[in-house]
C-alpha positions in Angstrom: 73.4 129.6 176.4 72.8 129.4 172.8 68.8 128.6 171.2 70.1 125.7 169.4 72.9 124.0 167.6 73.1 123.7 163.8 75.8 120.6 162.7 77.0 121.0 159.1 78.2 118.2 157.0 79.4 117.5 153.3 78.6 114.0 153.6 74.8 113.4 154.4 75.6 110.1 155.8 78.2 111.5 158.8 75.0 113.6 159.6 72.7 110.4 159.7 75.2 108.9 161.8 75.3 111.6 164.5 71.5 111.7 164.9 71.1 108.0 164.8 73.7 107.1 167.2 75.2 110.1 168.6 78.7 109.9 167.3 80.9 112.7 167.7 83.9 112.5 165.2 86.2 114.7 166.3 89.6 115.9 164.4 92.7 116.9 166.3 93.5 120.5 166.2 96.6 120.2 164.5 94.5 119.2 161.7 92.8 122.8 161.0 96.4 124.0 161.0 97.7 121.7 158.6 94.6 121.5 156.4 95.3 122.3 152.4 91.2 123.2 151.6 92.6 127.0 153.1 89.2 128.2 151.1 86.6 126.1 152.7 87.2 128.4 156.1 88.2 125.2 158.2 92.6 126.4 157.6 93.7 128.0 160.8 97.5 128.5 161.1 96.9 130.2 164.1 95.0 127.0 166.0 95.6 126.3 169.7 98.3 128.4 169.9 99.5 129.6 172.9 99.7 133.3 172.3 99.4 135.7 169.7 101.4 139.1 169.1 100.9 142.0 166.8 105.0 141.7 166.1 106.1 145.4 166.6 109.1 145.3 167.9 109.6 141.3 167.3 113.0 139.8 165.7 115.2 136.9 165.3 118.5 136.8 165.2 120.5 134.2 163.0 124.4 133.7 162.7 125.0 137.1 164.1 122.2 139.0 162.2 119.2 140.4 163.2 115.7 140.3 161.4 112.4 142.4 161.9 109.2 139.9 162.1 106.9 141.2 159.8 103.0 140.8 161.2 101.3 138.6 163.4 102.6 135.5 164.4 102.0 133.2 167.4 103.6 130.9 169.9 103.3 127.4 170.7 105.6 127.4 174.5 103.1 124.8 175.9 101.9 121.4 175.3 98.3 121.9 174.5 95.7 121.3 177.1 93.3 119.7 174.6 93.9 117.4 171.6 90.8 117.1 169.4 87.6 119.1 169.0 84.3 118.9 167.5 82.6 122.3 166.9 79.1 123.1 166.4 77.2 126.2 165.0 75.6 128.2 167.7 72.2 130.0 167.5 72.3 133.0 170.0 71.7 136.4 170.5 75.0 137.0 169.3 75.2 135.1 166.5 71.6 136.8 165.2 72.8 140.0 166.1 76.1 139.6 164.1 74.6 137.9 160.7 72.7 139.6 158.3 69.8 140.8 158.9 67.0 138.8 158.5 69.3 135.7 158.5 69.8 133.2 161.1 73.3 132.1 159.8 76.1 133.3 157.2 75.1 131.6 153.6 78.7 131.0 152.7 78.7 128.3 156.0 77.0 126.2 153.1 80.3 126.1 151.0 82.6 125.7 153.9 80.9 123.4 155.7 78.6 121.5 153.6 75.2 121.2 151.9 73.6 119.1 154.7 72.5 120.2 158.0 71.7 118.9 161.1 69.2 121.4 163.7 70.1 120.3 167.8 66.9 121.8 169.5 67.9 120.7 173.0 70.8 121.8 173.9 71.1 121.2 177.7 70.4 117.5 177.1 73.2 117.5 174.0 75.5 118.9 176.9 74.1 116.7 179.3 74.9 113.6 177.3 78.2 114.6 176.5 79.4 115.3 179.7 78.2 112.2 180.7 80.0 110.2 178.3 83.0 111.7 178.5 83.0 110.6 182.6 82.3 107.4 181.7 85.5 107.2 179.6 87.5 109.2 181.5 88.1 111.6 179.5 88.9 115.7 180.4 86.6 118.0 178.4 85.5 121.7 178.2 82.7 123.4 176.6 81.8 126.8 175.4 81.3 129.6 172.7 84.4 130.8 171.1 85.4 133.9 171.6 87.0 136.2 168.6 89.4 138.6 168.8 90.9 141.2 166.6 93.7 140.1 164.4 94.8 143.7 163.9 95.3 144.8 167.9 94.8 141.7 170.0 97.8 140.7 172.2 97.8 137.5 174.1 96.4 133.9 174.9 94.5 131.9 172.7 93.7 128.1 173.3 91.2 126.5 172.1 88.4 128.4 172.6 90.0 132.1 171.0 90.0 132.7 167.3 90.7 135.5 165.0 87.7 138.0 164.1 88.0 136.7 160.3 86.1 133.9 160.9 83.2 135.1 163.7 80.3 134.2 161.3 81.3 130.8 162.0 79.7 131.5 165.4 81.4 128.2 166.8 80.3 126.1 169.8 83.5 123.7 170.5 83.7 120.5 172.7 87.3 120.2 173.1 88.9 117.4 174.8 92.0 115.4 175.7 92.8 112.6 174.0 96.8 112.1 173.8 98.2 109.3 171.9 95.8 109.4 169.3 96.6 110.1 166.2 93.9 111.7 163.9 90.5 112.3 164.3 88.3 110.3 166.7 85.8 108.5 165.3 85.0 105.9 168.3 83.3 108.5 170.1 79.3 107.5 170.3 76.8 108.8 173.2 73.5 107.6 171.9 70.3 108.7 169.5 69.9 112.4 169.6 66.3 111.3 167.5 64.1 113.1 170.7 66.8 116.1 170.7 67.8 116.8 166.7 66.2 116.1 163.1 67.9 116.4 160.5 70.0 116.0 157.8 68.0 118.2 155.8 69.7 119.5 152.6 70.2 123.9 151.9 67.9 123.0 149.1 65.3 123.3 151.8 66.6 125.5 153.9 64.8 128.5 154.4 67.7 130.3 156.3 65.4 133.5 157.6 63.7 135.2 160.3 60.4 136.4 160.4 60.1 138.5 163.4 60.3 136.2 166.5 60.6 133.1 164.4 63.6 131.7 163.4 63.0 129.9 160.2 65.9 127.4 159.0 
């Protein structure tokens, strides 16, 4: 289980809005797909597919003539088990063994994501209170660390909870849930203060982003 959760926002005021009242604005994941910012690290082509292959050996055949598929491509065979997601940044053993040392998280996060940031310090109660409100509406979620896999070698399923290596300092955390029929993000979503369980936002202006031996110093 990760130390903490770090939210990241370009807009100070969605981050004021998810500590005052808990609202969980969540996009579809056909959204990171389709999205044009392809620099900001939140493009994916390759989100929720179903699988992923290397290509060797791949082709297509049209009117009678056969074409080689040139690199990695992926399939989409299945409707998707989830619909939106909302994705966090997780502190972990992983993640500080990954970054750079001395770091707690990737400085680039801070053009991809946004200048503001929001710390969760409890994260079984986060969990707690989003579990409980998805029961309440009904809803089917999952939760969990993303897991990255080699672009180069890896054969096989993805979903939403795989992701090519390119972007592991992104060190997600995703709630991914199943909301069909809606189109775009969710933005109804609301499970109460997270004042006793988050602060924040605080701006990378005042962000310390460093560890100092046991301390983790954001």
């Amino acid at each position: 289980m990760p130390y903490c959760f770090l939210k990241f926002s370009h807009e100070e005021s969605h981050l004021v809005d998810f500590v005052d009242n808990g609202r969980i604005y969540a996009n579809a994941f056909e959204y990171f797909s389709n999205c044009e910012r392809e620099c900001d690290g939140m493009r994916d082509r390759f989100e929720m597919a179903s699988s992923y292959h290397q290509g060797d050996g791949a082709s297509v055949e049209l009117d009678g003539r056969v074409f080689e598929i040139v690199g990695p491509f992926c399939v989409r065979d299945d409707p998707p088990e989830y619909s939106h997601v909302f994705c966090l940044y997780a502190v972990s053993d992983q993640s500080l063994g990954r970054v750079e040392e001395g770091k707690v998280f990737d400085d680039k996060l801070w053009h991809e994501f946004g200048d503001y940031v929001v710390l969760v310090h409890n994260v079984n109660s986060f969990l707690r209170r989003i579990d409980k409100r998805l029961s309440e509406l009904g809803v089917r979620g999952e939760t969990g660390l993303v897991q990255y896999f080699s672009q180069d070698s890896y054969e096989g399923s993805v979903g939403a909870f795989k992701k090519r290596r390119k972007y592991s300092h992104q060190e997600e955390f995703r709630i991914a849930f199943d909301r069909t029929g809606v189109d775009g993000p969710i933005d109804d979503l609301y499970i109460g203060s997270l004042r006793d369980i988050a602060y924040g936002p605080v701006h990378c202006s005042k962000s310390d982003n460093r560890r100092v031996g046991n301390r983790i110093l954001l």
